[in-house]
N, C-alpha and C positions, 0 to 999 in steps of 0.2 A: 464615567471614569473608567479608563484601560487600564486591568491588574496583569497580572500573573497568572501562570496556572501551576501551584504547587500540588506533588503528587504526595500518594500514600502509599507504600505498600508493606503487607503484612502475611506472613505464614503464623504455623500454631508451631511448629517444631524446628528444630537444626537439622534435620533427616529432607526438610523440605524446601532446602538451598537452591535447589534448582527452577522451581517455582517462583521464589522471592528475586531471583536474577530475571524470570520469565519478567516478571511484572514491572521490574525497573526500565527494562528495553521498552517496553511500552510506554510508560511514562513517558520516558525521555524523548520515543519520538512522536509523540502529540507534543512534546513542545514545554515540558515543563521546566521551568528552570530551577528551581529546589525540590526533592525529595527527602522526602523521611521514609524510612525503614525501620520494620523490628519483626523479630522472630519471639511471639509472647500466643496464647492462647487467645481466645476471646472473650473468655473468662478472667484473663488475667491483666491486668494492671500495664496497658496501655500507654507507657512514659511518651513515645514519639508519635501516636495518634495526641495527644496532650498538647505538645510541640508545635506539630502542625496548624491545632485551632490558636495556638499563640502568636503564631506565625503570620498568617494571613491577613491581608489587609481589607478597607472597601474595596471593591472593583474585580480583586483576587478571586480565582474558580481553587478549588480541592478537587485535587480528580483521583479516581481510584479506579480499577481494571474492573474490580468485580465488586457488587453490593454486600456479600458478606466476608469481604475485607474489611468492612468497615462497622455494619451495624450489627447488635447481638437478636434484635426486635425488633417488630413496626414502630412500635412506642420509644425503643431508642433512636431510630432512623429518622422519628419525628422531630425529637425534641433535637437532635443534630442539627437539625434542615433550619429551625426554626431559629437554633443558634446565629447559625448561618448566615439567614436571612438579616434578621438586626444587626450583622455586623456590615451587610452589603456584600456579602460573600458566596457565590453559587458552590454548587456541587454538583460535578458531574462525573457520570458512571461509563466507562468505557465500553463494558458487555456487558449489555442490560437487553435481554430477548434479541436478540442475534443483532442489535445496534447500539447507541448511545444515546445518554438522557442526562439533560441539563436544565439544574430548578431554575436557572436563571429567567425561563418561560413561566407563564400560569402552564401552559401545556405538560412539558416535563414533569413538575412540580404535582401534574395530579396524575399522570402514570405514575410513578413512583411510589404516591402513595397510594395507590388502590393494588399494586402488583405486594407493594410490602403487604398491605395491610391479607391477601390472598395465599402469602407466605405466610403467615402469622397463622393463619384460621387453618390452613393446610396442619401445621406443625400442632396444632392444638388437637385436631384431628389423628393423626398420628400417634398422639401421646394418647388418647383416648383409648384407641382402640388397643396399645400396646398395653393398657390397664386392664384392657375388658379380657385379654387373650392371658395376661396371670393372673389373674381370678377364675377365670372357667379352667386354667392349668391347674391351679393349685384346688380348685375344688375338686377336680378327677384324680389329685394325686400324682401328677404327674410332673409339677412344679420342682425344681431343686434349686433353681438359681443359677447362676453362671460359676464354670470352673475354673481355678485360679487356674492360672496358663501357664505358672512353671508347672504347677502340681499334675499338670494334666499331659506335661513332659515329663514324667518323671520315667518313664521307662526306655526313653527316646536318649535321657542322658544316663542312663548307666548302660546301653548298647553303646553311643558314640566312645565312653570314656574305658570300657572293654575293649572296643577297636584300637584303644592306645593313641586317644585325643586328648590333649591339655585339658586343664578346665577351663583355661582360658577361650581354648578351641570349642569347647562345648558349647561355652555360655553365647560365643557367638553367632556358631552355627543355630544355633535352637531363637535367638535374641529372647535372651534372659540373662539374669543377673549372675555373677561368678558365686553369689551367696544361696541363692537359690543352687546351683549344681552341688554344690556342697551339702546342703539338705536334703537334695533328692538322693544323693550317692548315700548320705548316713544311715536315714530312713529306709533302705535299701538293705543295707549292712554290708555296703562294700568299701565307704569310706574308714570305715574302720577295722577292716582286714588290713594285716600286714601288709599284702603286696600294695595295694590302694595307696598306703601310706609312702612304702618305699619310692612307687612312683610319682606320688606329687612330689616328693623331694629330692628326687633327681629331675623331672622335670620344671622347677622352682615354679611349682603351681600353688 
């Protein structure tokens, strides 16, 4: 049986517009005739990856640009495949090691899973040793943990907003929140000097 080839594509944020158009052009010209989109995490709740396995028929390929557009895991990537499979549905990967892989093969179907499952053990690795590196930190004393990133502007935004920058101007220049400037100016004690005051309210900050 001749399907289709319905595409996927997905970013993790609205910042990464330009990426999620990258990946439609592609689709569209391998040949797909429905797409689904969304801009969601890979953590997050997936409504039009959903769509798509609703979507598809026997015969029909799912194709995606990149493999983690799609899976969070080996073990998610499995049970996808597997989906897939029983419905008579392939999946193929547009850039997958500088070509393309389609389970629709035994072939495809076992690169796939031996490159996933080498992602997987990579990543396990990774997270190991990023365990092993705070513990021998925090055994030396040397550990604190990560700085909150306005808090760690805070001197960055009471120079811009001395230079006679909005808050709004602040907040975007530095990319922080307008609430954040505000805490950092207070904590400070310039948000609550007079002039501080006077000028957010001539400038309706």
């Amino acid at each position: 049986m001749t399907g289709i080839l319905v595409g996927y594509a997905r970013t993790s944020t609205m910042e990464q517009r330009a990426g999620l158009e990258a990946q439609l052009r592609d689709l569209e010209a391998t040949g797909c005739r429905k797409v689904f989109q969304e801009q969601v995490s890979s953590i997050g709740e997936r409504a039009q990856l959903g769509a798509a396995l609703d979507y598809v028929r026997e015969g029909d390929t799912l194709v995606v640009t990149k493999l983690d557009r799609l899976a969070r895991s080996a073990r998610g990537l499995n049970d996808l495949v597997d989906i897939l499979d029983k419905r008579g549905v392939a999946l193929r990967i547009l850039n997958f090691g500088g070509g393309s892989v389609d389970t629709r093969g035994a072939a495809g179907r076992l690169v796939l899973n031996v490159f996933s499952a080498f992602a997987q053990f990579e990543l396990e690795i990774m997270k190991e040793r990023q365990r092993e590196g705070i513990s021998a930190a925090k055994a030396a004393g040397k550990y604190r943990g990560r700085k909150p990133t306005a808090r760690a502007k805070a001197q960055e935004v009471v120079q811009l907003f001395s230079q006679g920058m909005r808050i709004s101007e602040v907040a975007k220049s530095l990319q922080i929140g307008r609430a954040s400037v505000y805490r950092a100016l207070r904590e400070a004690g310039v948000a609550r000097s007079p002039l501080a005051e006077k000028r957010s309210a001539k400038l309706g900050s």
